[in-house]
C-alpha positions in Angstrom: 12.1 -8.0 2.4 13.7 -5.5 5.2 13.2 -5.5 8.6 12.2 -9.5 8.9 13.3 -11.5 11.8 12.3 -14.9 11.3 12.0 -15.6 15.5 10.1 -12.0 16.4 6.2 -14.5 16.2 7.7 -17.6 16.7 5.2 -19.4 18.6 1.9 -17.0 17.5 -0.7 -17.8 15.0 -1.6 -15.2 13.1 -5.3 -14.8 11.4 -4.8 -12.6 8.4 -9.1 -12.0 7.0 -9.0 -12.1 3.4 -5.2 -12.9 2.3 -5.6 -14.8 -0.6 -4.4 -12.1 -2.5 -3.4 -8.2 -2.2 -2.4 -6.8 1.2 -3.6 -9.5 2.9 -1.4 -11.9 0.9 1.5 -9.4 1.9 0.6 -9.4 5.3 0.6 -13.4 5.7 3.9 -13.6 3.8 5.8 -11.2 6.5 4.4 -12.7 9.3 5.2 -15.9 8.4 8.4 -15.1 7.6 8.9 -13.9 11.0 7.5 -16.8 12.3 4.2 -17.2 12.4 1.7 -19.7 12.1 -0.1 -18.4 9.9 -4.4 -18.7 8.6 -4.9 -17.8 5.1 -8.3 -17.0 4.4 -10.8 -15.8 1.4 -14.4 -16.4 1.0 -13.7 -19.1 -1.8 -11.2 -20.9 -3.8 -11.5 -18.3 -6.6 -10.8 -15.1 -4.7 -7.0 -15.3 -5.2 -7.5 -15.2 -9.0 -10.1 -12.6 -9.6 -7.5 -10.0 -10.1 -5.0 -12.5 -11.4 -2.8 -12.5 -8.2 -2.5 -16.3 -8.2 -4.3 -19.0 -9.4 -6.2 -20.0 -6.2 -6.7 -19.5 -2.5 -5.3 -23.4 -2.1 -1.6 -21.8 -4.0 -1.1 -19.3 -1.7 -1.7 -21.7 1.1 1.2 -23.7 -0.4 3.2 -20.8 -1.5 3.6 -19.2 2.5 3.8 -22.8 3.8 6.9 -23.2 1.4 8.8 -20.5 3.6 8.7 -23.0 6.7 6.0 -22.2 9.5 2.9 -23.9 9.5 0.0 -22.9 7.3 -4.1 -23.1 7.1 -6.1 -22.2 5.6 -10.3 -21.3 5.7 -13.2 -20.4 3.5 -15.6 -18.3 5.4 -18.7 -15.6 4.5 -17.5 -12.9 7.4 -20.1 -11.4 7.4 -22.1 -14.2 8.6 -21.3 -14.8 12.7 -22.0 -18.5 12.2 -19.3 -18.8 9.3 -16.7 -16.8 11.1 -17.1 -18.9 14.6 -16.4 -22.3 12.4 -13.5 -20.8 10.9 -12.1 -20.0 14.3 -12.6 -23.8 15.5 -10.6 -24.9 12.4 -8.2 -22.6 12.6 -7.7 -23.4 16.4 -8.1 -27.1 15.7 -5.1 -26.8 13.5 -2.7 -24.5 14.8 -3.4 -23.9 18.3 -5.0 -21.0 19.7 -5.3 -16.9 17.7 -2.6 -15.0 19.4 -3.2 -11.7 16.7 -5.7 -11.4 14.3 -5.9 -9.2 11.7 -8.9 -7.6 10.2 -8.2 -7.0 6.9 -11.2 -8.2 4.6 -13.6 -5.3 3.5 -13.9 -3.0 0.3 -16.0 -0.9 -1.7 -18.6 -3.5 -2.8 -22.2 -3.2 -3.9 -24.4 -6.3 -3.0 -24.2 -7.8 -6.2 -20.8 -7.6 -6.3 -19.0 -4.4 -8.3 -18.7 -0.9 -7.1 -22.2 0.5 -5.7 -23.5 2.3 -8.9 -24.8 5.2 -7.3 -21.7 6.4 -4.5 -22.8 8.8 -3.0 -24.5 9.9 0.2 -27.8 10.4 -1.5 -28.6 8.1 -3.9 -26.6 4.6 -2.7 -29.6 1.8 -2.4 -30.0 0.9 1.0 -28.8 -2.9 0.1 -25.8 -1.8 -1.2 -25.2 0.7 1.8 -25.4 -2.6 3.7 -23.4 -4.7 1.9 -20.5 -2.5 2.0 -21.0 -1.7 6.0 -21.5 -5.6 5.9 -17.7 -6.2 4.6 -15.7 -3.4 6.4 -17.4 -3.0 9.7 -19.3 -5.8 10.7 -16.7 -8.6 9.5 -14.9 -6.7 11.8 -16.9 -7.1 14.6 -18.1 -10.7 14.3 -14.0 -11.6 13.9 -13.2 -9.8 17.2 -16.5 -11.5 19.0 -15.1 -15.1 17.7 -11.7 -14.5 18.6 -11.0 -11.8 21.7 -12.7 -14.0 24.0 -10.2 -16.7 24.0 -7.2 -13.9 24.1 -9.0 -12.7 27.4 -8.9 -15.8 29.1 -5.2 -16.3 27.7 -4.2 -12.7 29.1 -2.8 -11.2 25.9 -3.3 -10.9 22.3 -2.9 -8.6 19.4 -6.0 -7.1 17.2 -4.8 -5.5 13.9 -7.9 -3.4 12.1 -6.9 -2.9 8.4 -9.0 0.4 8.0 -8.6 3.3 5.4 -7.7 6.9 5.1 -10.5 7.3 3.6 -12.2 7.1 7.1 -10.5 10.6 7.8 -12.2 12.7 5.0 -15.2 13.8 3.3 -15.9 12.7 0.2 -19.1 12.9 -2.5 -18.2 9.5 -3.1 -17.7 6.2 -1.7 -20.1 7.3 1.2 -20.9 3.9 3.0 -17.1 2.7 2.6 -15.6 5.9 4.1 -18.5 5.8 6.7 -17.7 2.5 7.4 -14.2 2.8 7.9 -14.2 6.0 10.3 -16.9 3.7 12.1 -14.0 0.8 12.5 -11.8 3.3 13.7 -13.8 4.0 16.4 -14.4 0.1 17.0 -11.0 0.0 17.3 -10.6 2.6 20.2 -13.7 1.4 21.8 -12.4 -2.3 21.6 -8.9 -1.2 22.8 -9.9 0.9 25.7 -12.1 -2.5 27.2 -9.4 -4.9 27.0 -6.5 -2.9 28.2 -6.4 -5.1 31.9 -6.3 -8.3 29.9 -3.0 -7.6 27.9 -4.4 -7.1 24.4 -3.8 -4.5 21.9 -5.7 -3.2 19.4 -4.5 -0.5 16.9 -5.8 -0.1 13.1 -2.9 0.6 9.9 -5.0 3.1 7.5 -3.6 2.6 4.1 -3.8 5.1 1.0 -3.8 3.6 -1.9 -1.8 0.5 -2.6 -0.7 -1.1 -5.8 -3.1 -4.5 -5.9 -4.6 -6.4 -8.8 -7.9 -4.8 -7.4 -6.6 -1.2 -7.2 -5.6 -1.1 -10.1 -8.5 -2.7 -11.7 -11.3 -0.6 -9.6 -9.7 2.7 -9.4 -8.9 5.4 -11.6 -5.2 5.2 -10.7 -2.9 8.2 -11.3 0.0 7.5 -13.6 2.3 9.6 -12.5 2.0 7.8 -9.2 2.8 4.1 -10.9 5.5 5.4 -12.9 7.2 6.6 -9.4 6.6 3.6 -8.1 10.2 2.4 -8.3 11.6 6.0 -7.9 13.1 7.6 -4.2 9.7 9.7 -3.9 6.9 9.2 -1.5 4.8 11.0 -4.3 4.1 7.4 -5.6 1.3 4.6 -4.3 2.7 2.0 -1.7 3.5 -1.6 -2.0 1.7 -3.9 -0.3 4.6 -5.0 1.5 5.1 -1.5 2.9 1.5 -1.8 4.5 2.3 -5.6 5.5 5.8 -3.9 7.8 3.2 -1.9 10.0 1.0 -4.9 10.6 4.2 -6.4 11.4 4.9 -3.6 13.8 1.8 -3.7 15.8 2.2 -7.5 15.9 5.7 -7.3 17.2 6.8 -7.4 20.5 7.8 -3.9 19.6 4.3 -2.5 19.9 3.6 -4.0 23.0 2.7 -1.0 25.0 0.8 0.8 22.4 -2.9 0.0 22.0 -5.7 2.4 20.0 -3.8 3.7 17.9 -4.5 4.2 14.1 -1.3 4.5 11.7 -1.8 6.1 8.5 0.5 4.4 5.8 0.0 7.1 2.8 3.6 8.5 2.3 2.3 11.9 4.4 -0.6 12.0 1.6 -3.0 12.9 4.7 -1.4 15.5 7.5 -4.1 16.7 9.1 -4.9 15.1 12.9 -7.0 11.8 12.8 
């Protein structure tokens, strides 16, 4: 891994939303490595090997705390306040108070689980439009309610909004999810503009599309784009570890004077203003 420097979060505990697998298993991993505390957390033991990433939630708990900072980890429904609140007290019970979360759970998921069967801006049921405003921009919200409290009354902290560039553009399809990610964007300026006198940032990395055991098994991936992927081209998908370095950025004591910004991570696939 480039650009890790294993003192640049020692001392912080980092939340990473659903990180049993994917980007937000990437996004633990660097952040630990740079020395963070770090919360792992999926909704169940399972998550980690629905895609076969890993075998469980509980091994990639043990797999981060093998690199030497302490690790937790949480089971929580997100989109349920009451769940999210608990999961803060353990998390805070464990290793000490949230000094950057990271909202990274969400996805294009009907109510039953799947993709919505009907996409689209028409004909989406109204449970599934819920469910998949539910998992991107409420999650969001009841993780920032639980936890920017306590960075208030410390006078600092880092929020991290994993959104999409799909929040940028119109589409015929996936409706609710790119509604619901130009919607956290907002949440993120909104958010950011409010706790500017207390010290916090909040900024949002928009990935394009990343090689996961989900993407690859939900999307129609190009595969001209996955035979690049080891190739010096940006016409190619990014690792998760390339999406994980800009979390890593707005964590960093780097980014400490930039706050509601969004940070496309798409090789230049979008150019157009945000």
């Amino acid at each position: 891994m480039e650009g890790i420097d294993p003192h640049m979060l020692s001392g912080k505990v980092a939340w990473v939303t659903a990180s049993a697998r994917g980007l937000g298993r990437a996004m633990a991993e660097r952040l630990a490595r740079c020395g963070a505390a770090v919360a792992i957390h999926s909704r169940s033991d399972r998550t980690a090997s629905e895609f076969g990433e890993a075998p469980s939630t509980t091994h990639v708990a043990e797999e981060i705390r093998k690199i030497g900072t302490p690790v937790t980890m949480v089971f929580a429904d997100l989109s349920d306040p009451e769940q999210v609140k608990a999961a803060v007290r353990k998390i805070e019970a464990d290793l000490g108070p949230i000094h950057v979360l990271i909202n990274n759970a969400g996805g294009d998921i009907a109510a039953a689980g799947g993709k919505p069967e009907n996409n689209d801006a028409l004909a989406i049921s109204e449970e599934d439009f819920q469910s998949v405003l539910d998992r991107n921009l409420m999650t969001t919200l009841h993780c920032c309610r639980a936890v920017v409290p306590g960075m208030i009354s410390r006078q600092g902290g880092r929020v991290i909004n994993i959104g999409s560039v799909s929040g940028f553009r119109g589409s015929p399809e996936q409706v609710t999810y790119a509604t619901a990610k130009a919607a956290q964007a907002h949440y993120t300026r909104c958010l950011a503009a409010q706790v500017l006198e207390h010290n916090i940032t909040v900024n949002m990395v928009a990935p394009g599309g990343s090689v996961t055991g989900r993407f690859i098994a939900t999307r129609q991936a190009r595969q001209d784009f996955l035979d690049a992927m080891d190739s010096p081209t940006l016409l190619r998908y990014a690792t998760p570890d390339e999406i994980a370095c800009a979390v890593q950025f707005f964590a960093s004591p780097l980014a400490g004077f930039v706050s509601g910004q969004i940070l496309r991570v798409d090789g230049g696939a979008q150019l157009s203003p945000a």
